[in-house]
TORKOL-4160 file (C-alpha; in steps of 0.2 Angstrom, whole numbers, padded with zeros to 4 digits, m for minus):
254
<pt num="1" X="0357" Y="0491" Z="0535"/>
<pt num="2" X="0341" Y="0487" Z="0523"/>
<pt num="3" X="0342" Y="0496" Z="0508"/>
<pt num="4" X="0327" Y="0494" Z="0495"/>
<pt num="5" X="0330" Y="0488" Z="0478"/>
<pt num="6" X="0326" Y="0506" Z="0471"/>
<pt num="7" X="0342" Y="0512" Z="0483"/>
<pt num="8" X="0351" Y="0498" Z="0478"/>
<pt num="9" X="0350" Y="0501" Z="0458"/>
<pt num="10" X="0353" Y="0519" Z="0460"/>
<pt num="11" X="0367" Y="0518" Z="0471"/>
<pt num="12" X="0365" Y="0534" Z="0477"/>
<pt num="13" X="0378" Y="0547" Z="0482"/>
<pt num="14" X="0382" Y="0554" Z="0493"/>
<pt num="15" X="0384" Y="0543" Z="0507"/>
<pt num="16" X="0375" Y="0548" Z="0522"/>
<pt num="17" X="0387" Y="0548" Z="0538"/>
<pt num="18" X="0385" Y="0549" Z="0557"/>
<pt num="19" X="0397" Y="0555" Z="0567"/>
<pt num="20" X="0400" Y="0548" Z="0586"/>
<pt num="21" X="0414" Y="0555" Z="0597"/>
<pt num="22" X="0413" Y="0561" Z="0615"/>
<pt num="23" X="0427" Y="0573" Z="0611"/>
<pt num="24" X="0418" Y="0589" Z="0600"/>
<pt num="25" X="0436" Y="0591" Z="0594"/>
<pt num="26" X="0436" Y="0576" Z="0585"/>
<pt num="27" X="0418" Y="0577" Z="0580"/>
<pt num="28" X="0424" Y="0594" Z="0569"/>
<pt num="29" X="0439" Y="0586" Z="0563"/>
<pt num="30" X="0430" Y="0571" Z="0556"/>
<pt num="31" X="0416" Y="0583" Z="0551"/>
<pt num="32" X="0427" Y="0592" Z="0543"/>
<pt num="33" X="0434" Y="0576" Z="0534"/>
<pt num="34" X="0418" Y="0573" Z="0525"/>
<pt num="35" X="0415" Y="0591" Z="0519"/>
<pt num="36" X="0429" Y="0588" Z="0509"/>
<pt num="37" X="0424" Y="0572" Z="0503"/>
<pt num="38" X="0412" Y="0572" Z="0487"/>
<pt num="39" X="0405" Y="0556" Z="0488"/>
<pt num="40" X="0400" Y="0561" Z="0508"/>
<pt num="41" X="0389" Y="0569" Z="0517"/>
<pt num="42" X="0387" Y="0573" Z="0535"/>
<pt num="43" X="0367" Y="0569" Z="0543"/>
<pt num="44" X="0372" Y="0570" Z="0561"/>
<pt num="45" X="0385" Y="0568" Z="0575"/>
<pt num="46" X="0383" Y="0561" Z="0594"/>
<pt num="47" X="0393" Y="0562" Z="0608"/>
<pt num="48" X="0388" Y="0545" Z="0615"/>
<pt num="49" X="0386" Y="0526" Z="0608"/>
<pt num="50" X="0368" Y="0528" Z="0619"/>
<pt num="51" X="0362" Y="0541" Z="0606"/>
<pt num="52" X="0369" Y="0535" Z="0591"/>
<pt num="53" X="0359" Y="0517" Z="0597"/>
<pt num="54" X="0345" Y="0526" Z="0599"/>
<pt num="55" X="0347" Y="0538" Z="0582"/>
<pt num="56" X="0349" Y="0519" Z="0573"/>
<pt num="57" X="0334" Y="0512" Z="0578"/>
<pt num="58" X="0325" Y="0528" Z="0575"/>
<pt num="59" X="0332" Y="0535" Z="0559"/>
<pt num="60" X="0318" Y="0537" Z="0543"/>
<pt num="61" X="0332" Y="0537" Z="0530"/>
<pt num="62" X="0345" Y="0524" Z="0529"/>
<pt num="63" X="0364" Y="0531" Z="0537"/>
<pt num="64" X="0377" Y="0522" Z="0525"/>
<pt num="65" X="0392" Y="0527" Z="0535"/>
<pt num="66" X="0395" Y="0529" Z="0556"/>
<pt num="67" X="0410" Y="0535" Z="0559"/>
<pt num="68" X="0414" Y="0528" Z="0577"/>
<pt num="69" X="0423" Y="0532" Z="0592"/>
<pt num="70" X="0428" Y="0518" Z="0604"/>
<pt num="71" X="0432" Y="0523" Z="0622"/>
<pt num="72" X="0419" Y="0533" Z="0628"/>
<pt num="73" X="0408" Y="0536" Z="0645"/>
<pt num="74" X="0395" Y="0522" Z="0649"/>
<pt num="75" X="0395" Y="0513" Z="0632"/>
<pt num="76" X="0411" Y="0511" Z="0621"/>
<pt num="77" X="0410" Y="0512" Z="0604"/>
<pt num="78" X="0416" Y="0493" Z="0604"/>
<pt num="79" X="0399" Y="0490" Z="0616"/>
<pt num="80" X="0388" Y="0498" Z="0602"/>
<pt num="81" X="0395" Y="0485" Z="0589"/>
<pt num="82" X="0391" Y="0470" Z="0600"/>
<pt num="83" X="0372" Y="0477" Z="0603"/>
<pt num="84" X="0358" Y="0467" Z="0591"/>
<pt num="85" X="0355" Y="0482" Z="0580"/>
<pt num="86" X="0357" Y="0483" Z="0562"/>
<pt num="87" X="0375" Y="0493" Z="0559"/>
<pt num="88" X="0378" Y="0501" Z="0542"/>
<pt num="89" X="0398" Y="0500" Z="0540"/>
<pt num="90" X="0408" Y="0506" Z="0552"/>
<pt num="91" X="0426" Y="0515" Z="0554"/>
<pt num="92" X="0431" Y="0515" Z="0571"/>
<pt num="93" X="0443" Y="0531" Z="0575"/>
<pt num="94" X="0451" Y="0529" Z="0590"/>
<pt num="95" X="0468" Y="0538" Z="0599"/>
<pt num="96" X="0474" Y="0517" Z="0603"/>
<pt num="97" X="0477" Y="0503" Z="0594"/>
<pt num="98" X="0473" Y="0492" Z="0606"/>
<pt num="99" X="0454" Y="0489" Z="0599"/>
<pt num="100" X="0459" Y="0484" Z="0579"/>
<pt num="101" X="0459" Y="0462" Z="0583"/>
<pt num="102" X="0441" Y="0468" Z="0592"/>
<pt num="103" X="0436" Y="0479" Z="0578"/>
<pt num="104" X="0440" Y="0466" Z="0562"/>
<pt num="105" X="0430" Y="0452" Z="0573"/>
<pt num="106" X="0416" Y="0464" Z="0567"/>
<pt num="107" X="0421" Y="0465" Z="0549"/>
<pt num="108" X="0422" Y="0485" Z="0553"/>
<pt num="109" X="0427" Y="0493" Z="0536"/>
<pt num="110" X="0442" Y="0502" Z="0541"/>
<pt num="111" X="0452" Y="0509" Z="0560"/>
<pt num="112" X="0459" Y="0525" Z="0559"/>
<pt num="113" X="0473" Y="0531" Z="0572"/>
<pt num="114" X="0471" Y="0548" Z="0580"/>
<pt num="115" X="0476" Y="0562" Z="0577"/>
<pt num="116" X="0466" Y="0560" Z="0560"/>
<pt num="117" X="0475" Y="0564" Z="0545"/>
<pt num="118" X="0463" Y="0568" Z="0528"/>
<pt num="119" X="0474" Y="0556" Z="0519"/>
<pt num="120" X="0471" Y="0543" Z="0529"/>
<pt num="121" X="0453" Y="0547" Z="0530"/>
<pt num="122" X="0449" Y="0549" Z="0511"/>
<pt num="123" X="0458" Y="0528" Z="0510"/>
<pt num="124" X="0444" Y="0524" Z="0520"/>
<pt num="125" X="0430" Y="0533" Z="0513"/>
<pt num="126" X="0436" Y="0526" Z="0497"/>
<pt num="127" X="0435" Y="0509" Z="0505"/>
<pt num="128" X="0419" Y="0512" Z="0511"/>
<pt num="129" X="0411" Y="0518" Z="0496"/>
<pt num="130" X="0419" Y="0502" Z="0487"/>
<pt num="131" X="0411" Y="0490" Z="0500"/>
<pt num="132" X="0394" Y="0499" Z="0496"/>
<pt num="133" X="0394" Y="0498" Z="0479"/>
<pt num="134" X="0398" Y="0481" Z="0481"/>
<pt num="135" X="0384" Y="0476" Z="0490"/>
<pt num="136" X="0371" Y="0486" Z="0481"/>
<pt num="137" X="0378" Y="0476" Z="0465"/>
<pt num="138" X="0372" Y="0460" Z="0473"/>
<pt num="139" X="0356" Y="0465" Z="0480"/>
<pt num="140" X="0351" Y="0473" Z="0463"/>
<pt num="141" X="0357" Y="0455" Z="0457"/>
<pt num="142" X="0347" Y="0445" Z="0471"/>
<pt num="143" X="0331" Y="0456" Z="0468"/>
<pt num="144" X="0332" Y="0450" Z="0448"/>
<pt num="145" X="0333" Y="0472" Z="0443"/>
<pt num="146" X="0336" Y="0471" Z="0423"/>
<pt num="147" X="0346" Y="0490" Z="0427"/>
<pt num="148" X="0363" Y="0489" Z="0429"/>
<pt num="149" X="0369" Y="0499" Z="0445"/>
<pt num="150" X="0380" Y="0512" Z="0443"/>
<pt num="151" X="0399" Y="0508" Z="0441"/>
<pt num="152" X="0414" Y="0518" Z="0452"/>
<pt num="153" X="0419" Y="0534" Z="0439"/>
<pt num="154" X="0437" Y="0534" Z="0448"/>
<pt num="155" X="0448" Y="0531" Z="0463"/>
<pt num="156" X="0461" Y="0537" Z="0472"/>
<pt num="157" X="0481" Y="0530" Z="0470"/>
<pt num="158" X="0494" Y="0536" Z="0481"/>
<pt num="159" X="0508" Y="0545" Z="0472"/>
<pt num="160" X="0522" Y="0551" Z="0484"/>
<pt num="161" X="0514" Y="0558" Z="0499"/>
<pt num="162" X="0498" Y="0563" Z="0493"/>
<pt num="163" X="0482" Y="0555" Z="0487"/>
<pt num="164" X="0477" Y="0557" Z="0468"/>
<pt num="165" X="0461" Y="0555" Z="0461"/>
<pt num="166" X="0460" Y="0544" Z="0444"/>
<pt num="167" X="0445" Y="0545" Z="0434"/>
<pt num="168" X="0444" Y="0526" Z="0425"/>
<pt num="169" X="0439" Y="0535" Z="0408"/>
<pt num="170" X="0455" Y="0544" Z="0406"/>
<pt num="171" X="0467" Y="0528" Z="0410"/>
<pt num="172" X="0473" Y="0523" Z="0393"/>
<pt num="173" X="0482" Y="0509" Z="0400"/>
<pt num="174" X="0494" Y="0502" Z="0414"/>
<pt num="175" X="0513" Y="0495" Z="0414"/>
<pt num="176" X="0521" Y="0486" Z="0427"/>
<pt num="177" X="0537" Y="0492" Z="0433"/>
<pt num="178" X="0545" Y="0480" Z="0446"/>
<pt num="179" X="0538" Y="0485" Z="0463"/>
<pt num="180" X="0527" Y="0499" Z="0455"/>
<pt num="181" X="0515" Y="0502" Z="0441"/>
<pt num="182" X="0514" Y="0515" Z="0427"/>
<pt num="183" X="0497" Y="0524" Z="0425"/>
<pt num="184" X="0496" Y="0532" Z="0408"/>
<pt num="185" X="0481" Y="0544" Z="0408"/>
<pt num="186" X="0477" Y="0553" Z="0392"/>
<pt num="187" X="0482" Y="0569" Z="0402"/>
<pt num="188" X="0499" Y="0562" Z="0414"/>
<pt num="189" X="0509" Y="0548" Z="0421"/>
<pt num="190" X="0508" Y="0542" Z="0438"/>
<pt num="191" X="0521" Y="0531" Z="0447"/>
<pt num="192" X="0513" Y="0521" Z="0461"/>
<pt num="193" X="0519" Y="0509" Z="0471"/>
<pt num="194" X="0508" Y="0492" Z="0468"/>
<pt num="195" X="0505" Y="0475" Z="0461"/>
<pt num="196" X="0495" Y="0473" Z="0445"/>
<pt num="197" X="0483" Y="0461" Z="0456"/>
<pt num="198" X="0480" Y="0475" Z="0466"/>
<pt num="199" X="0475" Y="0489" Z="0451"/>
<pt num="200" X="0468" Y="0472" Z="0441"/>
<pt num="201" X="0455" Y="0473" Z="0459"/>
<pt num="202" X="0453" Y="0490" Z="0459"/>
<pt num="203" X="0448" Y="0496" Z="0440"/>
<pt num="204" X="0432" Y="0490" Z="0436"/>
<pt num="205" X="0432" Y="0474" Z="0424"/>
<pt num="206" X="0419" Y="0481" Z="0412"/>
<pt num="207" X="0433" Y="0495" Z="0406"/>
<pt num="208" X="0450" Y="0486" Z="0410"/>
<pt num="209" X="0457" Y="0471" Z="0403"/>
<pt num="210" X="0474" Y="0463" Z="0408"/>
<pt num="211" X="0483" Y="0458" Z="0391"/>
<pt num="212" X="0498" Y="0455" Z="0397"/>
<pt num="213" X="0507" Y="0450" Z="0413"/>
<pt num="214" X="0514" Y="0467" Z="0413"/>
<pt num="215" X="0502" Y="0477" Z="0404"/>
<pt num="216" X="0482" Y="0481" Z="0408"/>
<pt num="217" X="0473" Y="0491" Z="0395"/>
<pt num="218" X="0456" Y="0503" Z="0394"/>
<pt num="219" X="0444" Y="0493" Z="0379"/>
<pt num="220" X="0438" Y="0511" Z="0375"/>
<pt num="221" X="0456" Y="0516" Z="0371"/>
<pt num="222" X="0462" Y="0499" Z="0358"/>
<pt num="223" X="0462" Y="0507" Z="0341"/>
<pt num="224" X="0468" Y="0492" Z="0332"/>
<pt num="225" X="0474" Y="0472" Z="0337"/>
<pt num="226" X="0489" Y="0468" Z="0325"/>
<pt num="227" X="0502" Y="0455" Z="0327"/>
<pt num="228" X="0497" Y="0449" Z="0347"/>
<pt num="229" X="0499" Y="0468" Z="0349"/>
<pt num="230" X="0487" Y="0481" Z="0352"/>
<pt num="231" X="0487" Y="0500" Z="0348"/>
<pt num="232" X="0482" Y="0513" Z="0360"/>
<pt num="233" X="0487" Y="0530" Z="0355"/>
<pt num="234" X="0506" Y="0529" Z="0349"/>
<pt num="235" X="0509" Y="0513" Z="0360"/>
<pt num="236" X="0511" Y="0497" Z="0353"/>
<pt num="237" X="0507" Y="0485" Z="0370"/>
<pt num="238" X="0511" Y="0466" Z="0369"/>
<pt num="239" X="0498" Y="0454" Z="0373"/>
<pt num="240" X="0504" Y="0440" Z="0380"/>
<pt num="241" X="0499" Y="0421" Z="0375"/>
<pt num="242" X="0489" Y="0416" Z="0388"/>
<pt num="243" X="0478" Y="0434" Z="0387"/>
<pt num="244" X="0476" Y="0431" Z="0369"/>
<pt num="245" X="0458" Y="0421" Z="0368"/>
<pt num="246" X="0453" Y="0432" Z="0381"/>
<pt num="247" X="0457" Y="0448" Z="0373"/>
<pt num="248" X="0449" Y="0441" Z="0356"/>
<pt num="249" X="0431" Y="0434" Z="0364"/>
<pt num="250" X="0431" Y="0454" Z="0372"/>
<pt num="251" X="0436" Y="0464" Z="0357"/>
<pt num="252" X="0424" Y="0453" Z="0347"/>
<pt num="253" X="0410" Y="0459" Z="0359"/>
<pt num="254" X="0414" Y="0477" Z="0354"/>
């Protein structure tokens, strides 16, 4: 999907989504999905991959999101991604798992399993809206824009069985904890079961710095560097030798 350079910088929420199932059920579950979804909005559903072609080629604003059935009448959803039209990204939604090595050969963002749990859903709308941002990062990049686009406020962790949102400005820092990680927020503790890697990916760079092979910490949160340790609230966090010139040139930018 083309999206101008003003689109890109702005990286404008919510994301506009289409929704294509032959079955209406589905089409108000997944419907239903993105009503609850902040960062989404609904601008349409079809009940064949022939209409949703045709509302592609057509569209005067950009759909961000097309949330896709596979197996239906006269064109599958598989057919509609092997057409020559511009897609924008694509979770397929099917009842069989039979499609998913077809689906990745198209670099779809995610495949979800019916019946469709919100859950599962809100993983992949996250993952969409990360792949988004991404791109509109690099065009705003590619185009030379001197305005920075906007950064991802939060992010969802599983805790448990449920999704929990995590907004970045409240993380104070992050302890590993063998198999899982310890999110320190100024307001609660979340246990969640991860690599350091993966939350190292996740949070965004310009707010997180890893200091330690067990510890990541918010810059905005350091009150004071003392003694290869830092100090964040009543927490003195090590910082490991190999993270120490790192952690210098950053808290010298401050």
């Amino acid at each position: 999907m083309t999206i101008s350079p003003s689109e890109s910088a702005a990286a404008s929420l919510p994301l506009r989504c289409l929704v294509v199932d032959d079955d209406p059920l589905s089409v108000q579950i997944v419907l239903n999905c993105i009503a609850n979804t902040p960062f989404l909005q609904a601008v349409g559903s079809c009940t064949s991959a022939v209409a949703a072609a045709e509302m592609l080629r057509t569209q005067t604003q950009p759909i961000d999101v097309l949330f896709l059935d596979v197996e239906m009448p006269m064109m599958s959803g598989i057919d509609l991604l092997r057409m020559q039209i511009e897609l924008p990204q694509v979770v397929l939604i099917t009842s069989s798992d039979n499609y998913a090595v077809q689906a990745f050969e198209f670099a779809v963002a995610d495949y979800l399993l019916k019946p469709l749990s919100y859950p599962r859903f809100l993983q992949a709308a996250q993952k969409v809206l990360e792949l988004i941002s991404a791109e509109r990062a690099t065009e705003a990049e590619t185009v030379g824009l001197t305005t920075p686009t906007t950064e991802l406020e939060f992010t969802f962790v599983k805790v448990d069985t449920k999704l929990v949102r995590v907004d970045f400005k409240d993380v104070q820092y992050v302890e590993a904890l063998g198999d899982y990680v310890h999110i320190v927020t100024s307001h609660s503790k979340l246990i969640v079961y991860s690599t350091m890697r993966a939350i190292e990916e996740k949070f965004p760079p310009s707010q997180f710095l890893r200091v330690h092979r067990s510890f990541i910490a918010n810059i905005n949160c350091i009150q004071a560097l003392e003694d290869n340790s830092l100090l964040i609230k009543d927490k003195h966090i090590p910082v490991g030798q190999t993270y120490l010139r790192t952690v210098l040139q950053r808290l010298n930018r401050l």
